[in-house]
Gaussian input, Z-matrix of N, CA and C with variables (Angstrom, degrees):
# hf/3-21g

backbone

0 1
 N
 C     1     B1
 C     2     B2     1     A1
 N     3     B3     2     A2     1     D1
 C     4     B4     3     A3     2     D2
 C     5     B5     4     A4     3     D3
 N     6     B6     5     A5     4     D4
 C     7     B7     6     A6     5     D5
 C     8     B8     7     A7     6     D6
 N     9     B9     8     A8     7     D7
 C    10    B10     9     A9     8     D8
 C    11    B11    10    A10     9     D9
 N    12    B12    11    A11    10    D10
 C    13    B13    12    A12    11    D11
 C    14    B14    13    A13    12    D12
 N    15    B15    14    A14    13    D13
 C    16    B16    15    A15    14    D14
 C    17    B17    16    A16    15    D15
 N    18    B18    17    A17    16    D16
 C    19    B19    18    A18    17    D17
 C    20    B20    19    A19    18    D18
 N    21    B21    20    A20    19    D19
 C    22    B22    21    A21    20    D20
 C    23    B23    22    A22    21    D21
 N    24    B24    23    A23    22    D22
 C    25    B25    24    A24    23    D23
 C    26    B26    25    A25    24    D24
 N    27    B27    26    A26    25    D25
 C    28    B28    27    A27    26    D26
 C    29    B29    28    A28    27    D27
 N    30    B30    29    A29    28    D28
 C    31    B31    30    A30    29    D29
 C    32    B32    31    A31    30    D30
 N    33    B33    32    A32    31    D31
 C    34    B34    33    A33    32    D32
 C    35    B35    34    A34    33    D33
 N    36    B36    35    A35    34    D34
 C    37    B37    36    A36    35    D35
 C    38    B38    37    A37    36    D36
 N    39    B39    38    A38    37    D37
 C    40    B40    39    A39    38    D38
 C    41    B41    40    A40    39    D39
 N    42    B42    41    A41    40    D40
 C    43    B43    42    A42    41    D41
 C    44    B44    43    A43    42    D42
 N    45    B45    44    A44    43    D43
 C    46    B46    45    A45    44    D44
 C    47    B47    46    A46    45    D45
 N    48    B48    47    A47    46    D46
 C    49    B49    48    A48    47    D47
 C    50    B50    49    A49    48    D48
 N    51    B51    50    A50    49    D49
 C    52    B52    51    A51    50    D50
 C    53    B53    52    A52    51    D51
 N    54    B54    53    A53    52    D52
 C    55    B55    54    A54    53    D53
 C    56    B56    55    A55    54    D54
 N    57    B57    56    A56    55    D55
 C    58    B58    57    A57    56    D56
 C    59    B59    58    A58    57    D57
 N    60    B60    59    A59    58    D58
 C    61    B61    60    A60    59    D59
 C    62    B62    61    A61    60    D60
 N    63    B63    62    A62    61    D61
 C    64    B64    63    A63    62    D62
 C    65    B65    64    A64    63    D63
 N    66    B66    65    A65    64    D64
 C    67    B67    66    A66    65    D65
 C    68    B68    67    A67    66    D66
 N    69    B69    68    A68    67    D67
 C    70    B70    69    A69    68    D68
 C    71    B71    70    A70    69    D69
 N    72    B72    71    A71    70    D70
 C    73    B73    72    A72    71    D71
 C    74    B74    73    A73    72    D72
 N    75    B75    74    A74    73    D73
 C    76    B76    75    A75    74    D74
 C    77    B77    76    A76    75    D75
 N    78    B78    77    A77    76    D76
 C    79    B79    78    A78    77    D77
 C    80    B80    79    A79    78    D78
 N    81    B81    80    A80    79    D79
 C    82    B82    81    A81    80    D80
 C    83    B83    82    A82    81    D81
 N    84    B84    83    A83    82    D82
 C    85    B85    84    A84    83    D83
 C    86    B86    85    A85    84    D84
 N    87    B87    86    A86    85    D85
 C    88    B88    87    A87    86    D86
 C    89    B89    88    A88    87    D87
 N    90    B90    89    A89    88    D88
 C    91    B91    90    A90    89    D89
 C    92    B92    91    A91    90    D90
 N    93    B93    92    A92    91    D91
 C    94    B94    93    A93    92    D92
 C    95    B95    94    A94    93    D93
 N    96    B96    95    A95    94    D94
 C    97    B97    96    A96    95    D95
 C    98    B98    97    A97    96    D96
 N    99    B99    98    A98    97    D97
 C   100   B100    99    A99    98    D98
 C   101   B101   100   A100    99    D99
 N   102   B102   101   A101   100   D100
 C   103   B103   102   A102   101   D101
 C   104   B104   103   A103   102   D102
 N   105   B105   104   A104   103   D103
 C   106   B106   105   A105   104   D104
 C   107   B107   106   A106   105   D105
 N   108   B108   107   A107   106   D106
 C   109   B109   108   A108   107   D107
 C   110   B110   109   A109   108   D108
 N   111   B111   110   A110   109   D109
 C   112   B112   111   A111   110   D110
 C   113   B113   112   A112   111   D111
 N   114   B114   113   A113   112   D112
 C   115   B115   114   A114   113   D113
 C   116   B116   115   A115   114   D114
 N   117   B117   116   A116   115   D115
 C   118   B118   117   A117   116   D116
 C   119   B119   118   A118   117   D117
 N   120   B120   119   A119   118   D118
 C   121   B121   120   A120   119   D119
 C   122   B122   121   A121   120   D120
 N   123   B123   122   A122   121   D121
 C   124   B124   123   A123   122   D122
 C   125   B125   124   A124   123   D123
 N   126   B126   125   A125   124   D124
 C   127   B127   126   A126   125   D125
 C   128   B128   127   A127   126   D126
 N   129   B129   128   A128   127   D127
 C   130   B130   129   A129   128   D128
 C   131   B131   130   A130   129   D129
 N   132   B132   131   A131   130   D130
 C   133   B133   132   A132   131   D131
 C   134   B134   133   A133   132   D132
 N   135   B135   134   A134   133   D133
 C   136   B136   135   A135   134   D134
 C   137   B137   136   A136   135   D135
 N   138   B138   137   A137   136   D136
 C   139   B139   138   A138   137   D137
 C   140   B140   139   A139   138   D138
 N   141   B141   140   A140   139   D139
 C   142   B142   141   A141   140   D140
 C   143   B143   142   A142   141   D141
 N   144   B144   143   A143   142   D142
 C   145   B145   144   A144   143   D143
 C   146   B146   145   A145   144   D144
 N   147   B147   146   A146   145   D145
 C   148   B148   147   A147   146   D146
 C   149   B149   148   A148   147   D147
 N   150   B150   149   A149   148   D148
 C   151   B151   150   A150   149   D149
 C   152   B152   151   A151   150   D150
 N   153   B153   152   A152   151   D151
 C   154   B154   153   A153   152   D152
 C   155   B155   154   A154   153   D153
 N   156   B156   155   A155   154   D154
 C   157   B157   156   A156   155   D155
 C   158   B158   157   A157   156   D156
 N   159   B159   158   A158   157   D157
 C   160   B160   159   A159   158   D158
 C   161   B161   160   A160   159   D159
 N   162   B162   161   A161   160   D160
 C   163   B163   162   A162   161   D161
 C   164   B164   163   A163   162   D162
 N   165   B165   164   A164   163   D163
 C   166   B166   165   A165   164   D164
 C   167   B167   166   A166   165   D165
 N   168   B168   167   A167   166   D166
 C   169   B169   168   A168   167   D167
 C   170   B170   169   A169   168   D168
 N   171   B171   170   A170   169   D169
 C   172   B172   171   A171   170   D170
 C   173   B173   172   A172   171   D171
 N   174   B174   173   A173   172   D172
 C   175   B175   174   A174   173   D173
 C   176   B176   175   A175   174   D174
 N   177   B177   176   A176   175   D175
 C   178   B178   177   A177   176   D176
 C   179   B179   178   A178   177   D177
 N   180   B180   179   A179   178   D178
 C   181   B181   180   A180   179   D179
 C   182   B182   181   A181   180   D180
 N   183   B183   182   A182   181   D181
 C   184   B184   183   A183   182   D182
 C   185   B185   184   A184   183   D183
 N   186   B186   185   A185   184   D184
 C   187   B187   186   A186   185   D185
 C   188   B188   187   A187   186   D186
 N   189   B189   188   A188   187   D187
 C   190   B190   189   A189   188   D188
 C   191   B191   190   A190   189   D189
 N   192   B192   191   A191   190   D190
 C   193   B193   192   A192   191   D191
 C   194   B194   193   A193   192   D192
 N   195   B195   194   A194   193   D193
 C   196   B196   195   A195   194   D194
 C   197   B197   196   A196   195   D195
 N   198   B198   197   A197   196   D196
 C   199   B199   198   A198   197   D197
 C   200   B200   199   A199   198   D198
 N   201   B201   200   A200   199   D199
 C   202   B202   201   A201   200   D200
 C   203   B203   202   A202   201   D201
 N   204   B204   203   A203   202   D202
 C   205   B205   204   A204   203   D203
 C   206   B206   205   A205   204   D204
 N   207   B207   206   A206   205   D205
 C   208   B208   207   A207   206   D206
 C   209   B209   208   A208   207   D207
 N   210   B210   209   A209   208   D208
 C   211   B211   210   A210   209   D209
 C   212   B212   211   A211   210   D210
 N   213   B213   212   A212   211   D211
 C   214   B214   213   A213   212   D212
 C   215   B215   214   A214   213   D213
 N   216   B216   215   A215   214   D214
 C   217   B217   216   A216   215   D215
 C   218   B218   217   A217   216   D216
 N   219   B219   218   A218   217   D217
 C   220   B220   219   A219   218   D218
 C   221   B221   220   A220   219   D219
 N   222   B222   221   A221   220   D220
 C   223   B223   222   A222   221   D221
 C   224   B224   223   A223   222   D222
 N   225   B225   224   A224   223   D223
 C   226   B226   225   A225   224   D224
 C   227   B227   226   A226   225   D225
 N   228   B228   227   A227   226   D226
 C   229   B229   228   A228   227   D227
 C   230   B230   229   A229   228   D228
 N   231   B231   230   A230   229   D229
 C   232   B232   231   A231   230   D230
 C   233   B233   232   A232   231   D231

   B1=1.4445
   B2=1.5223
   B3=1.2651
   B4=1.7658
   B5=2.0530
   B6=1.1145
   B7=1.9201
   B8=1.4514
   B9=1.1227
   B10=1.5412
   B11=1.1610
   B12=2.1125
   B13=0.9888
   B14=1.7427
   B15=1.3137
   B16=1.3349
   B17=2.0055
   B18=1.6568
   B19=1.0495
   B20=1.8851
   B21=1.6389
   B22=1.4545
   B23=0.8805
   B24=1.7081
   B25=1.0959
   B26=1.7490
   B27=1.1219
   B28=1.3004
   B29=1.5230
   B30=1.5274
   B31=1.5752
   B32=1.5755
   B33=1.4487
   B34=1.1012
   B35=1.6197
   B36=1.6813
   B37=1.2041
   B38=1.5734
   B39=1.2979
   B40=1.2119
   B41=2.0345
   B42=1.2957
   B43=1.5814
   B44=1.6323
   B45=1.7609
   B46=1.6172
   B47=1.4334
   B48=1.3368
   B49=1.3110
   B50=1.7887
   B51=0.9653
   B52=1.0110
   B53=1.7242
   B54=1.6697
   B55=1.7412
   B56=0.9261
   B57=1.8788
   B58=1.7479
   B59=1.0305
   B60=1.0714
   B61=1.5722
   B62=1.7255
   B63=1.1100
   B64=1.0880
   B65=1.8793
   B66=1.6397
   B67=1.4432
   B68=1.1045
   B69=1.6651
   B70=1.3546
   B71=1.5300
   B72=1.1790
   B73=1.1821
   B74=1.6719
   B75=1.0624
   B76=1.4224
   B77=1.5963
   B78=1.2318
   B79=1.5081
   B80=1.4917
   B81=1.5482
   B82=1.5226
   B83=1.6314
   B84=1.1329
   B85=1.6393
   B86=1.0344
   B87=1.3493
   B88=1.2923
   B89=1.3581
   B90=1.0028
   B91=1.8710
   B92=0.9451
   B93=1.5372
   B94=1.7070
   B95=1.6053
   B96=1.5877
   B97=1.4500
   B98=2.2259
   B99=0.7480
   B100=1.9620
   B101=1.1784
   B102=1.5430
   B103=1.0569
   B104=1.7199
   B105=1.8766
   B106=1.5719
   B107=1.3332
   B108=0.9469
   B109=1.8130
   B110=1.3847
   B111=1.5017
   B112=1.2451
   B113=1.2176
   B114=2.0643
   B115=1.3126
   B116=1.5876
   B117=1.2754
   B118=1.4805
   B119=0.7454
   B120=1.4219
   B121=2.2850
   B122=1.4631
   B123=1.7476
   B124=1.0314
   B125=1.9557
   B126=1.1771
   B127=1.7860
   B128=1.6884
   B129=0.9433
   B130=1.3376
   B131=2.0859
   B132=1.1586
   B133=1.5001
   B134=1.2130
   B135=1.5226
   B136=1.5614
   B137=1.1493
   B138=1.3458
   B139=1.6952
   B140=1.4701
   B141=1.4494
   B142=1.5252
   B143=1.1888
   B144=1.4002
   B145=1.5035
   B146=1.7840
   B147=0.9921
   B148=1.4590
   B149=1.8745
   B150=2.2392
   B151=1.0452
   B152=1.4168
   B153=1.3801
   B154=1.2831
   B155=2.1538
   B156=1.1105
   B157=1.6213
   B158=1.3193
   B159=1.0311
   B160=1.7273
   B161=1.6862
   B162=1.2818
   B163=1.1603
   B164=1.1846
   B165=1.6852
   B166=1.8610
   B167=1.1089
   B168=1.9173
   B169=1.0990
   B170=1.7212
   B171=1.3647
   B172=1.2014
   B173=1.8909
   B174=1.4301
   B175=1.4890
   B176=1.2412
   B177=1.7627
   B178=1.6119
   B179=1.1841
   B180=1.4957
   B181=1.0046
   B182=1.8050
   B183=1.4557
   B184=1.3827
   B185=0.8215
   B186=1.1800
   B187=1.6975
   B188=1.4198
   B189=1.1925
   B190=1.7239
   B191=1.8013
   B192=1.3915
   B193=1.3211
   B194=1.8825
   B195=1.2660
   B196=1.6051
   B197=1.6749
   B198=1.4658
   B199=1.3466
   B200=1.7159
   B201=1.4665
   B202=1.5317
   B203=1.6652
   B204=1.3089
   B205=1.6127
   B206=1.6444
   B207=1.1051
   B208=1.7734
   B209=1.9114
   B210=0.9445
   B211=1.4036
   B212=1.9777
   B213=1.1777
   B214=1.6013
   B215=1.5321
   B216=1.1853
   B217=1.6851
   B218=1.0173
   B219=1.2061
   B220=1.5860
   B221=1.8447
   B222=1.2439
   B223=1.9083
   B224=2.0286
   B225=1.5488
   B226=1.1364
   B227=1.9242
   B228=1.1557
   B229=1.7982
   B230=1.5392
   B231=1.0245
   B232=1.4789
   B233=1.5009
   A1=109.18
   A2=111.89
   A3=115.42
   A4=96.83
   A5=93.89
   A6=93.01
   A7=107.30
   A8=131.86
   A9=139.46
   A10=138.05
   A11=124.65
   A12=138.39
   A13=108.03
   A14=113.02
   A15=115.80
   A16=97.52
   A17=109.09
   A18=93.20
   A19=94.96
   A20=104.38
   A21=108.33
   A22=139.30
   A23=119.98
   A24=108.65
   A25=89.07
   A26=107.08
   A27=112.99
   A28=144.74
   A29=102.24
   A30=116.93
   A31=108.05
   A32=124.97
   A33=108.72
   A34=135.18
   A35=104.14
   A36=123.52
   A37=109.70
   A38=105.93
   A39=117.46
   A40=93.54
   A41=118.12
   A42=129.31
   A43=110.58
   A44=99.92
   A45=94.68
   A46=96.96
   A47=150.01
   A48=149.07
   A49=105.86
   A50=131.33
   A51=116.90
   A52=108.12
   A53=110.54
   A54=104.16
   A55=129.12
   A56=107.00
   A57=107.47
   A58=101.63
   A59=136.54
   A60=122.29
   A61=106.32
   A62=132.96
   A63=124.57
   A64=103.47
   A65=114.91
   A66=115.14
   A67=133.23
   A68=140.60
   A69=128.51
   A70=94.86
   A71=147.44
   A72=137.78
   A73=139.32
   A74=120.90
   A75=114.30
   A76=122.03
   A77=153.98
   A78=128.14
   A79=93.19
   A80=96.65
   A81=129.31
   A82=109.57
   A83=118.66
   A84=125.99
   A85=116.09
   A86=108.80
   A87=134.99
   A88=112.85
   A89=130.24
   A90=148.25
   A91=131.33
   A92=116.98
   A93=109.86
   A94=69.15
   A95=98.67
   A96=111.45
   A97=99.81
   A98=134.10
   A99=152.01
   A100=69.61
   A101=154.54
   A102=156.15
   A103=117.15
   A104=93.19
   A105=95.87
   A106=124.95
   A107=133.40
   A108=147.14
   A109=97.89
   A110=115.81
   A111=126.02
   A112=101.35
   A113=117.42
   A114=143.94
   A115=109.20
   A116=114.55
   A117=118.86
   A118=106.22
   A119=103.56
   A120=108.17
   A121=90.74
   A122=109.90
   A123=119.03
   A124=120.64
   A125=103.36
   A126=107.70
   A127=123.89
   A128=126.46
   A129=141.21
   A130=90.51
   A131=118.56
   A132=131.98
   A133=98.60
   A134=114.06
   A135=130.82
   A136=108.88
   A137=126.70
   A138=143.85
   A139=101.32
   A140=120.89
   A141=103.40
   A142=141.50
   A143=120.80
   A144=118.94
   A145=120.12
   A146=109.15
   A147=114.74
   A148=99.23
   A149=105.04
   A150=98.11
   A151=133.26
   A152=120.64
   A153=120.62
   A154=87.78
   A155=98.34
   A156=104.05
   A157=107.79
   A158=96.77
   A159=116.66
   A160=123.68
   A161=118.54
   A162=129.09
   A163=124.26
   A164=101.00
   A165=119.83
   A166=124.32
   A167=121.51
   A168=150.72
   A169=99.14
   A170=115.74
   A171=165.28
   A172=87.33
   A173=90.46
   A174=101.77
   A175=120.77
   A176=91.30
   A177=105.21
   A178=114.49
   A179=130.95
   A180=154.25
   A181=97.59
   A182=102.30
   A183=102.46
   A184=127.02
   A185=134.73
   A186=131.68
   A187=112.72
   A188=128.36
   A189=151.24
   A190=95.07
   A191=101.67
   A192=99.83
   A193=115.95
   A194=97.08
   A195=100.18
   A196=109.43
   A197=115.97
   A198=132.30
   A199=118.38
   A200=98.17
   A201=114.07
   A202=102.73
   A203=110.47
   A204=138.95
   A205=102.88
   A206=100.96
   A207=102.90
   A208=94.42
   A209=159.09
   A210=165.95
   A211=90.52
   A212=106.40
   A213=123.52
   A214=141.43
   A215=103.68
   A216=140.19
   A217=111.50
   A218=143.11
   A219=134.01
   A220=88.80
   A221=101.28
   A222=122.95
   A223=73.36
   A224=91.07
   A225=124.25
   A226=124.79
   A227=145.09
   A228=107.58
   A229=100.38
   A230=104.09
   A231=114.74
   A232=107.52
   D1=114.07
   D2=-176.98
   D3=-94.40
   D4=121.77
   D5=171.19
   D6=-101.66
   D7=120.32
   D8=167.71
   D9=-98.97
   D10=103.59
   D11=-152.57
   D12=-100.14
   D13=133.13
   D14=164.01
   D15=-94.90
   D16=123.59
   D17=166.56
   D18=-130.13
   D19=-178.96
   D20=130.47
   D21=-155.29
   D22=72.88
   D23=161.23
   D24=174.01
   D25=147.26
   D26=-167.71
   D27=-64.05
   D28=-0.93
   D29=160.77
   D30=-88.37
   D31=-2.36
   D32=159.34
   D33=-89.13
   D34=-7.79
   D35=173.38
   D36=-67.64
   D37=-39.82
   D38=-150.74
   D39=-90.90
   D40=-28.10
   D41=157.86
   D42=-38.68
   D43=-67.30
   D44=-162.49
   D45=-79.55
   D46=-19.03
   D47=166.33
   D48=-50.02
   D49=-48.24
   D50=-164.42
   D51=-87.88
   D52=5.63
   D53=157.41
   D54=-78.94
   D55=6.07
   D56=173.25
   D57=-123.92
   D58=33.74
   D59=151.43
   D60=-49.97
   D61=-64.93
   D62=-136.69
   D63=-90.28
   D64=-34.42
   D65=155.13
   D66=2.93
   D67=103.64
   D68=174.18
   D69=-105.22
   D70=-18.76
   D71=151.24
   D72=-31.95
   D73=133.67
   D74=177.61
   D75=-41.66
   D76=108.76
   D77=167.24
   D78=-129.92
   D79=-160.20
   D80=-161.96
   D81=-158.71
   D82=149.57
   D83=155.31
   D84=-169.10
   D85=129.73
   D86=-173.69
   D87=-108.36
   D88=133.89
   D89=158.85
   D90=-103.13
   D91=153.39
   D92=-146.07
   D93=-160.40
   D94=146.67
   D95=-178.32
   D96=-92.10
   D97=-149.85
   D98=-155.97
   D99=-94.57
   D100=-85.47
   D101=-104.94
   D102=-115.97
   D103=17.74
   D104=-161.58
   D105=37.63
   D106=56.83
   D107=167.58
   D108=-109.38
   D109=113.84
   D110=172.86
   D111=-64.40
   D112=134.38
   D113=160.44
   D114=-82.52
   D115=-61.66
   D116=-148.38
   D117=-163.87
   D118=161.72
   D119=167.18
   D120=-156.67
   D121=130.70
   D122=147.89
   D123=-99.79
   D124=147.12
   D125=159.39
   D126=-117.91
   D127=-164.46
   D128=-127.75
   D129=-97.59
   D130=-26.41
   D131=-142.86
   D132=-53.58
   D133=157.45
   D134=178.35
   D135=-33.48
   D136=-43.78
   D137=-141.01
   D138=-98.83
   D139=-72.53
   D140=152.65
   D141=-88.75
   D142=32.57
   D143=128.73
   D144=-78.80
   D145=-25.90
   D146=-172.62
   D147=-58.14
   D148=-53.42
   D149=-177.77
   D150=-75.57
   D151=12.10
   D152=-151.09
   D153=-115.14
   D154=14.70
   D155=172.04
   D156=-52.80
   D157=-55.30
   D158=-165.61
   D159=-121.77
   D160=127.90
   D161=168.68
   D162=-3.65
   D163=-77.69
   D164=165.92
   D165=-27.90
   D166=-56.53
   D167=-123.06
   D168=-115.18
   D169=-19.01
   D170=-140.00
   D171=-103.43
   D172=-74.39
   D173=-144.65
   D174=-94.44
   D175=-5.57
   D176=166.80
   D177=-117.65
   D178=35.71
   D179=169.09
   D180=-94.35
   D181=-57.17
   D182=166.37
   D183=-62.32
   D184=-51.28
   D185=178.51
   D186=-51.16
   D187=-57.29
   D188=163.64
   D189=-19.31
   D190=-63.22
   D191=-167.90
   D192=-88.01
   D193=-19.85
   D194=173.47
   D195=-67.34
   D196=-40.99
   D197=173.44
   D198=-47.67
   D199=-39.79
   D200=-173.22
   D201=-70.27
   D202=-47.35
   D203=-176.06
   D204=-58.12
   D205=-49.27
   D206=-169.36
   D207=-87.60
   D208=-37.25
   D209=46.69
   D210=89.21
   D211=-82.55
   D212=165.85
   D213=-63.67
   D214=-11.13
   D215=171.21
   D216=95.43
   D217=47.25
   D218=158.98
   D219=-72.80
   D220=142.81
   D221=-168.20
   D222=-123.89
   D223=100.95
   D224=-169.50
   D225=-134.00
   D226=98.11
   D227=-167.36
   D228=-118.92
   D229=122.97
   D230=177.00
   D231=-43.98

């Protein structure tokens, strides 16, 4: 199941991320900035489920990957 977010701006990434913390099911989510320009996609994996324990762990999971995104040219502003 892929879920697809229009956001802008990066505490909202970090909002719908934290409705899967608890998920043992397979998923996906993908984000797309106002302009549908793909940002990111997280899935289900050991690694970010592990980080999505916690708030912190959570939110610099996002940043990490928003950084990588803007890094490659997604025209993105925190």
């Amino acid at each position: 199941m892929i879920d697809k977010y229009v956001v802008s701006g990066i505490n909202e990434i970090w909002y719908h991320l934290r409705k899967y913390k608890d998920r043992t099911d397979e998923w996906r989510a993908d984000f797309y900035d106002n302009d549908q320009q793909f940002l990111c996609s997280f899935e289900g994996d050991e690694e970010t489920m592990e980080r999505l324990k916690t708030d912190e762990e959570t939110y610099a999971l996002v940043t990490e990957m928003m950084d990588v995104a803007i890094m490659m040219g997604v025209d993105f502003v925190l």
